[in-house]
C-alpha positions, 0 to 999 in steps of 0.5 A: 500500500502506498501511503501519503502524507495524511496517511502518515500524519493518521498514523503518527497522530494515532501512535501518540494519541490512541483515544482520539476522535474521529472528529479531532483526528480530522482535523489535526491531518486536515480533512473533513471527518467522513474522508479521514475515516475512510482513509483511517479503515483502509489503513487497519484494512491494509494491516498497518494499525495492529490495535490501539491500546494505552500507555500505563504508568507502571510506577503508579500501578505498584514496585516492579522492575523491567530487565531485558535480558539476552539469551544464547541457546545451546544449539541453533536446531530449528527444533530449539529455537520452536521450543524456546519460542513456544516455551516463552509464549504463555508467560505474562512477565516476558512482555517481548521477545526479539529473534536476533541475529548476531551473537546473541539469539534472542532479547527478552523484556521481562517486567515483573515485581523484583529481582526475586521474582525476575530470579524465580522466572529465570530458574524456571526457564533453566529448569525447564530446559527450553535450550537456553545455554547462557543468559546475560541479564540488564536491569533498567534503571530508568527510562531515558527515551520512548518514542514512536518510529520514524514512520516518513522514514519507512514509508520512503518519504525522506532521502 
């Protein structure tokens, strides 16, 4: 789909501000509402609006901690990486797994209460041999930067 310059600012305006209306979004890309919904569905058509959710203020909600940690399997069998992959699926405090390619296999983001239970989710994982033959754990300290993909960029707007 090739997009233009509403489409992104649709996108871009959404990435920001999930809540908004379709009057609001209107105007902030300067259309009238009945053509910027048109253009709004055929993007979640197309597959490039995924869902709409909030941000949540974690520190608010009570302690926890997120680590990122990075994992180096024991062998690179296709049958490995399908039961790592399966094996971190239903765990709610894995909250993102990236396949990586370089010297480590995979990079998890893990939030959860403390590093006692970061330490008690992590012997599980060992315990139930899912392959991990090393790990290497980081531990956010605080949050520096977040913001939303250059989405002109990836669409080839900038040179």
């Amino acid at each position: 789909m090739k997009l233009d310059d509403r489409d992104l600012a649709i996108l871009t305006t959404l990435a920001r501000e999930g809540r908004i209306t379709k009057a609001v979004l209107a105007e902030r890309i300067n259309l009238s509402p009945t053509p910027a919904w048109d253009r709004l569905k055929k993007l979640e058509a197309a597959g490039l609006i995924e869902g709409y959710g909030a941000r949540i203020a974690l520190k608010k909600l009570g302690p926890h901690v997120t680590v990122f940690v990075a994992a180096e399997l024991a062998d690179h069998k296709a049958a490995t990486f399908r039961i790592f992959e399966d094996a971190v699926q239903p765990i709610p405090e894995i909250v993102n797994v990236w396949a990586l390619g370089g010297g480590f296999d995979y990079l998890m983001q893990i939030v959860t209460r403390d590093i006692d239970s970061y330490q008690r989710l992590i012997d599980m994982l060992l315990d139930g041999r899912i392959g991990i033959a090393r790990y290497f754990t980081y531990i956010v300290t605080k949050p520096v930067k977040q913001g939303l993909p250059p989405f002109d960029l990836l669409a080839g707007h900038l040179d």
